[in-house]
DONUTI-834022 format. One record per residue (C-alpha): residue in three letters; x negated, y, z negated. Coordinates in steps of 0.001 Angstrom, whole numbers, padded with zeros to 6 digits, always signed. Layout:
N
alaXYZ;...
END
This chain:
437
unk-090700+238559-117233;unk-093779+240424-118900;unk-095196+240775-122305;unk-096964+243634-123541;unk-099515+242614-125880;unk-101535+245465-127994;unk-105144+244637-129187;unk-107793+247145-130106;unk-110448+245369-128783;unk-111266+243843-125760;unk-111675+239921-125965;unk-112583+237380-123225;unk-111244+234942-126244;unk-108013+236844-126366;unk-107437+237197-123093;unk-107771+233545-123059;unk-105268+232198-125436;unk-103213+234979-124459;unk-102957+233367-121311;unk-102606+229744-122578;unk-099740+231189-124885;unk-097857+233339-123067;unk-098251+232182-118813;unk-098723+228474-119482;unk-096250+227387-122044;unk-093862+230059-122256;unk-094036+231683-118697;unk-094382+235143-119534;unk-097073+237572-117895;unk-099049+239431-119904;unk-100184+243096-119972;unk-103576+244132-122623;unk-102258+247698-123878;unk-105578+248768-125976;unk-104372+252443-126573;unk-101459+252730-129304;unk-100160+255396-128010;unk-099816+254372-124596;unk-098202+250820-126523;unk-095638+252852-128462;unk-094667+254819-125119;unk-094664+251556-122887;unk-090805+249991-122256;unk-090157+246003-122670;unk-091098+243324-125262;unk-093798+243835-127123;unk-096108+241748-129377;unk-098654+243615-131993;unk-101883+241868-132553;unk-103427+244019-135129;unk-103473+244442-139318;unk-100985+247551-138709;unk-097813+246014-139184;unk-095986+249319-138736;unk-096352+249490-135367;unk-093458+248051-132964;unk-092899+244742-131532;unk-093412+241553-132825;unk-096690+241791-135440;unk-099441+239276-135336;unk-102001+239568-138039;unk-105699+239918-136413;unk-108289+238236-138915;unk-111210+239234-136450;unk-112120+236006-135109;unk-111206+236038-131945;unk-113482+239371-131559;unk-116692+237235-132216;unk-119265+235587-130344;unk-120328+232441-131298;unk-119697+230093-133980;unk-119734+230019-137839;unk-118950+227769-140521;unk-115237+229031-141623;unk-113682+228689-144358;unk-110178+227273-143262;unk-107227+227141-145595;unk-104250+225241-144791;unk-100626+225688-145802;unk-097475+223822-143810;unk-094392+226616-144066;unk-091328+224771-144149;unk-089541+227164-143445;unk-090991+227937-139485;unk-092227+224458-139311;unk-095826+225904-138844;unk-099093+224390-140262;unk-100637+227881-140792;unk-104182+227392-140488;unk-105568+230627-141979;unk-109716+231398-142227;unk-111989+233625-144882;unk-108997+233934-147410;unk-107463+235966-144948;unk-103437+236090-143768;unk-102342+233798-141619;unk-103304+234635-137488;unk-101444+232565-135454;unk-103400+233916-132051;unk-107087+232667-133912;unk-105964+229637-135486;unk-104389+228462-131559;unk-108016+229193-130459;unk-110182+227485-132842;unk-107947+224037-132231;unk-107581+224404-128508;unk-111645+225305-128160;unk-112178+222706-130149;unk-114326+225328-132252;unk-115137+222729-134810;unk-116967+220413-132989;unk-119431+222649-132233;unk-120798+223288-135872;unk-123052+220545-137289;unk-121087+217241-137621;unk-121476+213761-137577;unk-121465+211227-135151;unk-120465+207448-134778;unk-122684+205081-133052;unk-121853+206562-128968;unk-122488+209619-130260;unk-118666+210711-130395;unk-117176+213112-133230;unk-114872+211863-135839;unk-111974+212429-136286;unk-112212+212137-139789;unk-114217+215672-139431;unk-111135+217642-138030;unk-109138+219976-139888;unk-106217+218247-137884;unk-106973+215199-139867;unk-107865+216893-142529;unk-104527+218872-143591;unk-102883+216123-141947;unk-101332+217714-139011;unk-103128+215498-136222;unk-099608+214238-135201;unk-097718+217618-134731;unk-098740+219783-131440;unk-099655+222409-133537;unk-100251+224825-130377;unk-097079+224192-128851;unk-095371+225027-131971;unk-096796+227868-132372;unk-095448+228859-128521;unk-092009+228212-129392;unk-092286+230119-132494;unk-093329+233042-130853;unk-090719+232589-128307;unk-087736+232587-131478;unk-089009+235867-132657;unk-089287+237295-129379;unk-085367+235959-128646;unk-084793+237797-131867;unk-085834+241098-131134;unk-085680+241327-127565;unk-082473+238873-126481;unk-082375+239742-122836;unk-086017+238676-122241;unk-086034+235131-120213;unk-088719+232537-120542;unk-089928+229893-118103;unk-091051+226962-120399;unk-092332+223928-118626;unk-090675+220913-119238;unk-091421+217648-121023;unk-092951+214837-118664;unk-095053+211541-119343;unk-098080+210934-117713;unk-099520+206687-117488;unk-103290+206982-117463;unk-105199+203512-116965;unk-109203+202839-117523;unk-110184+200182-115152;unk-113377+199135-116853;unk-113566+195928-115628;unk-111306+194980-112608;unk-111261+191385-113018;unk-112320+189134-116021;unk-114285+186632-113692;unk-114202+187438-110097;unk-116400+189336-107988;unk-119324+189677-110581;unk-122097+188171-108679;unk-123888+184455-109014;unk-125939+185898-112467;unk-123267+187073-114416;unk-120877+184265-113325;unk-123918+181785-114354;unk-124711+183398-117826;unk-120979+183061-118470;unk-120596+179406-118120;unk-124005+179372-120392;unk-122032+181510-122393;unk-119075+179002-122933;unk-121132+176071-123613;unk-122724+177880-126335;unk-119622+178361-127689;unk-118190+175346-127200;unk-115461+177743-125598;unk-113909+175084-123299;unk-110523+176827-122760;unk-112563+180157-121629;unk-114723+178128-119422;unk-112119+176372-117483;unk-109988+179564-116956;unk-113242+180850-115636;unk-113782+177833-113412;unk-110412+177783-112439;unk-110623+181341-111476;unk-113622+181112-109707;unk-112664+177988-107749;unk-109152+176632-108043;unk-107278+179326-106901;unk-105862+180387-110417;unk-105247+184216-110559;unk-107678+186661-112928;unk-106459+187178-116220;unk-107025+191339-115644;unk-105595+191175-112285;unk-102447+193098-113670;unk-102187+195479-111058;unk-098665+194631-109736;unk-097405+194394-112886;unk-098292+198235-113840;unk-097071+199375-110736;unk-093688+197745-111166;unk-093682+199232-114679;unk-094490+202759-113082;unk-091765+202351-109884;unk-089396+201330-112787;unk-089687+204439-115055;unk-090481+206379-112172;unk-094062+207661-114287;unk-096855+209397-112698;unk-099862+207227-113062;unk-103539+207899-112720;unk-106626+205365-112578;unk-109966+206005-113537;unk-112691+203772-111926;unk-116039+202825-113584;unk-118653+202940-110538;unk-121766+202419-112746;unk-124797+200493-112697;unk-124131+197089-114572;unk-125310+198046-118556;unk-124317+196983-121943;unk-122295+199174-122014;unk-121539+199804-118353;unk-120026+195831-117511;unk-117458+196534-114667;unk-118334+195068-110646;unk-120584+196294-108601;unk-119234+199036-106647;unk-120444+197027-103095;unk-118089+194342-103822;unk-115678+194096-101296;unk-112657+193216-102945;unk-113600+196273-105578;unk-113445+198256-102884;unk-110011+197097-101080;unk-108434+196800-104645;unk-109431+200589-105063;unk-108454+201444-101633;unk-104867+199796-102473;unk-104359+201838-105581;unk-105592+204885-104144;unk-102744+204388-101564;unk-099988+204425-104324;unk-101509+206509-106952;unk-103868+209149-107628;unk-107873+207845-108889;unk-110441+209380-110890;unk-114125+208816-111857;unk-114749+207192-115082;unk-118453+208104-115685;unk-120723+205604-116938;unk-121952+205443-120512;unk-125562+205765-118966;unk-124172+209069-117076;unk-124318+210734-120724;unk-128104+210610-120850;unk-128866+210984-117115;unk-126590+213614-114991;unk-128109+211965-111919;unk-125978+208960-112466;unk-122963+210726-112508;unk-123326+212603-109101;unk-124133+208944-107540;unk-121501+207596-109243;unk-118866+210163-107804;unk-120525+210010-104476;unk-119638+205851-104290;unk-116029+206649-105088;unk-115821+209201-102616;unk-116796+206953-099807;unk-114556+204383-100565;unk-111555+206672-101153;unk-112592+208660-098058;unk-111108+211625-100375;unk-112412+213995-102521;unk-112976+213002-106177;unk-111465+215375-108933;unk-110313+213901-111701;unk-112401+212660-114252;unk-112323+210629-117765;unk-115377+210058-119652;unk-116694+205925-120062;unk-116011+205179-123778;unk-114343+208753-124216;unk-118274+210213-125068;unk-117757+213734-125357;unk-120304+216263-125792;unk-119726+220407-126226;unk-120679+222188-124096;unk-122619+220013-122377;unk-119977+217076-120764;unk-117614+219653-119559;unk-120818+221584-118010;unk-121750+218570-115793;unk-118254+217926-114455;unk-117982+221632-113655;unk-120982+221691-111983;unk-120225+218340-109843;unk-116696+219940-108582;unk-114448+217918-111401;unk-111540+220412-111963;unk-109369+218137-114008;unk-110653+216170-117271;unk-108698+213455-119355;unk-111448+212586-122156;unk-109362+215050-125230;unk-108203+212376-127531;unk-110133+210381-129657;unk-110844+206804-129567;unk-110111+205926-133651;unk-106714+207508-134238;unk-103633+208187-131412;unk-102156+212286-131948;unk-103600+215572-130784;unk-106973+216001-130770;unk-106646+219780-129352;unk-103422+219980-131803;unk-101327+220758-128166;unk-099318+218549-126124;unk-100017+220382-122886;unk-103103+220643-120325;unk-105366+223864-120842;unk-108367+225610-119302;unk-111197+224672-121008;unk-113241+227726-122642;unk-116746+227283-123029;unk-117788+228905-126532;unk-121331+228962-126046;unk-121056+231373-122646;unk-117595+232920-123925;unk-115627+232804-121382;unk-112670+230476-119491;unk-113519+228394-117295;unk-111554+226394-114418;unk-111933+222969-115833;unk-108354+222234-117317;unk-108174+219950-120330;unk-105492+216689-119960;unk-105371+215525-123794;unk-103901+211859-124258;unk-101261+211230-126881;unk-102721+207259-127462;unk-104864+204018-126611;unk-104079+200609-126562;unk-107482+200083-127941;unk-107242+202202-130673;unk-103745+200664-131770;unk-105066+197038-131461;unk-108899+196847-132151;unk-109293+199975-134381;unk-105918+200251-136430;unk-104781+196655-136100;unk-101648+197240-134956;unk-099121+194000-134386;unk-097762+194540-130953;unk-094159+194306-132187;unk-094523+197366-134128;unk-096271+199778-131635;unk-093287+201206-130143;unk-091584+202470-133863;unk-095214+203509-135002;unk-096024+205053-131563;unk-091689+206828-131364;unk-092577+209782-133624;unk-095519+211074-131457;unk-093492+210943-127998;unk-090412+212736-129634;unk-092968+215419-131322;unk-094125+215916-127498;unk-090514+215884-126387;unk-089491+218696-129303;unk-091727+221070-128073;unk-091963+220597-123773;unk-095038+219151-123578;unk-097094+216035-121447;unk-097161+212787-123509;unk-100227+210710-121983;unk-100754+206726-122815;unk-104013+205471-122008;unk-104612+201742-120785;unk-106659+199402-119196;unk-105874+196835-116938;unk-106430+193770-119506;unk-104002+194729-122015;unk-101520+193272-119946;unk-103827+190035-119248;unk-102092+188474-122841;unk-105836+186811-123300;unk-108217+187423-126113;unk-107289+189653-128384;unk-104506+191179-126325;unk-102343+188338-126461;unk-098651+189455-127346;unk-099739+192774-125768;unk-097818+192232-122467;unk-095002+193844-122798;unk-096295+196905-124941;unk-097070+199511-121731;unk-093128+198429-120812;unk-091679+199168-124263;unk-093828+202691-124738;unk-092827+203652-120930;unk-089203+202526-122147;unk-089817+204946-125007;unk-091216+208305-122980;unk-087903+207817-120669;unk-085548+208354-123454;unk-084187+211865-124572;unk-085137+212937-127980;unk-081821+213928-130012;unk-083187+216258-132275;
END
C-alpha cells in the first residue's frame, strides 16, 4: 500500500524519516507530492506535512526544521498528552511536529551541539532530552508510528499496513574470553604478584588451579549461553575484542590458539562481530587491523560491529565503520542507564547530519547492560527481571527489537557478579512472554 505525503520543500531529512516512518515500521511506500494541486487531485491516503491545515489528508504541522542544514541550539519544550500517549517534543515555541521531533531523537541531533563528556569521552545521558522530560524508557519513535497508523485507520479504513513484528535479539561482549587462561607467561606472572599483594589467596588458587589443575575458567560460560539461546530459541550475536593488550584493551592475544578455535566454534553456531578496541578511537589504523585478524580466523567477511566500552563519537565513529565496510552497528545505548537512547525500539539507517544525507550504516540500539544494572545502578540480581519487565513490554506494545547486552563473565558468579548466574535466563524468560496489554 502507498502513502502520499505533501511537503513544499524538498528535504534529504524528510525524505529520510519519511522512510524510517512510513517503509520501516509501518510498511507503507511513500510518494513526495510537492505541488498542492497535483496533492488535492491525487487518489489514496494522504498525509499533509505543512502549517495549512485545510488541506486534505491527515495534517502534520511543519515547524521548519527538518528544511535546515546543520545544527542549532533549540529550544525544546516537552509536554506528555495523555490522551495519544505521545511525549510531544515541540521546538522554538512552536506546535507540536511529530515528523521533526522523530528526527532530532533518531539523528541523535543533540549530541552534536556542545556537551559534556565522562572520562572515555562518551555523552551523558544525563544531557538528553530523553532523560530530561523523562521519557528515556518509552520508544518514543515507535509511538509515534503507531499513532500515525490510528489516524490513518481513521480516515482511510481500507488502507493495510505491514508492521514488523516484535523479536528479541541476545547480544554478548566477549572482552575477555577467559579470566586466566591463554594470557601469556607476563600477565599470568603479574597476576600471581598481584594476589600476594593482596593477600588474595582464594583468587590465587582459582588461578593456579586454572592454570594447572585442570579446574575450568570462571568466564568460560560459553555452553551455558548457548543452552540459554537453544532454549528460548533467541538470536544471538558476539562481538570479539581483537586489540592490542592496553589498559583498557585486556582481552587475549588474538594468536592464541584456543582464542582462535573458541571463536571459530561460536562463529559456527552464531553470528560474530568486531568489538573495536578502545585504542581504535584515537588511531583508525587499529581498527582496520583489528577487523582484518577477525576476518582470517572467521574465514568470513566481518560486518557487524559494537564499539569497545560503547565510545561513540558523531560523526566521526560511524564514518570509520562506513568507510571499513561495517554495515551494521550495535553501540546506540548508553553505558549509565538501560532504555532508548535513539527514543525507538527498532534498527534505523543512520543519517549523518554534518553531510545531510542517509547513509547505509543501520543503527541496532540495545534496550540494557548487565554492567550498567550491577556496577553503575547497583542493582540486586533478584530484582533485575521486575525492574528490567516494563522496558521489554514497552518494546513488545509497540513491535519493536528488545536487545540485552552481556558479557561472558556475568555468568562466571565470581567477583562482583556473584548471584548473577541466572539473570541472562530470567530476562530471556522475560522477552519470551506475551505482553497482555
Amino acid at each position: 500500500m502507498k502513502i502520499i505525503l505533501h511537503h513544499t520543500h524538498r528535504a534529504p531529512r524528510l525524505s529520510y524519516i519519511a522512510k524510517l516512518i512510513f517503509e520501516e515500521l509501518l510498511g507503507l511506500e511513500v510518494e513526495h507530492f510537492h505541488d498542492e494541486k497535483s496533492f488535492i487531485a491525487a487518489e489514496g491516503a494522504k498525509i499533509n506535512y505543512s502549517k495549512n491545515s485545510e488541506l486534505p489528508g491527515v495534517h502534520v504541522y511543519d515547524s521548519g526544521l527538518l528544511r535546515e542544514k546543520g545544527v542549532r541550539n533549540i529550544g525544546l519544550q516537552h509536554r506528555f498528552n495523555e490522551e495519544t500517549g505521545l511525549d510531544e517534543l515541540s521546538m522554538d515555541q512552536q506546535a507540536f511536529d511529530l515528523f521533526a521531533a522523530a528526527f532530532f531523537l533518531v539523528s541523535r541531533y543533540e549530541e552534536y551541539l556542545p556537551h559534556r563528556t565522562d572520562e572515555h569521552s562518551r555523552y551523558l545521558p544525563e544531557q538528553s532530552a530523553a532523560m530530561k522530560f523523562g521519557f528515556l524508557n518509552r520508544a518514543v519513535v515507535n509511538r509515534y508510528a503507531l499513532f500515525l497508523k490510528k489516524q490513518l485507520e481513521r480516515v482511510y479504513p481500507s488502507l493495510t499496513f505491514k508492521c514488523p513484528k516484535y523479536q528479541f535479539i541476545s547480544t554478548v561482549d566477549i572482552d575477555s574470553a577467559y579470566a586466566y587462561k591463554e594470557k601469556g607467561l607476563m600477565r599470568f606472572s603479574g597476576g600471581i604478584a598481584k594476589d600476594l599483594i593482596a593477600l588474595d589467596f582464594t583468587n590465587l588458587k582459582q588461578r593456579l588451579s586454572t592454570q594447572w589443575g585442570g579446574s575450568p575458567d570462571p568466564y568460560d560460560t560459553y555452553e551455558e549461553m548457548d543452552e540459554l539461546h537453544r532454549k528460548y530459541k533467541v538470536e544471538a550475536i558476539f562481538f570479539f575484542l581483537m586489540a592490542d593488550y592496553g589498559h583498557n584493551d585486556k582481552g587475549l592475544p588474538w594468536r592464541s590458539k584456543a582464542f582462535q578455535s573458541l571463536i571459530k566454534s561460536v562463529n559456527d553456531r552464531y553470528q560474530v562481530g568486531i568489538h573495536p578496541g578502545y585504542q581504535s578511537n584515537q588511531d583508525p589504523t587499529k581498527l582496520k587491523t583489528e577487523l582484518s585478524r577477525l576476518r582470517k580466523i572467521t574465514h568470513r567477511k566481518v560486518h557487524q560491529s559494537r564499539q569497545h566500552f560503547l565510545m561513540l563519537r558523531f560523526p566521526y565513529t560511524y564514518r570509520q565503520l562506513l568507510s571499513l565496510d561495517i554495515s551494521d552497528d550495535y553501540t546506540m545505548g548508553y553505558a549509565q542507564h538501560p532504555g532508548f537512547r535513539a527514543s525507538i525500539a527498532s534498527s534505523f539507517l543512520w543519517y549523518d547530519l554534518d553531510a545531510e544525507r542517509s547513509t547505509k550504516l543501520r543503527v541496532h540500539p540495545f534496550t540494557f547492560m548487565d554492567a550498567t544494572l550491577n556496577r553503575y545502578l547497583k542493582w540486586n540480581a533478584n530484582e533485575v527481571r521486575s525492574k528490567i519487565k516494563p522496558l521489554i513490554d514497552e518494546v513488545k506494545k509497540v513491535n519493536g527489537t528488545g536487545m540485552s547486552l552481556w558479557h561472558n563473565e556475568s555468568l562466571s558468579g565470581t567477583w562482583f557478579w556473584k548471584g548473577w548466574e541466572k539473570v541472562l535466563d530470567e530476562i530471556l524468560q522475560e522477552a519470551q512472554i506475551e505482553s497482555k496489554d
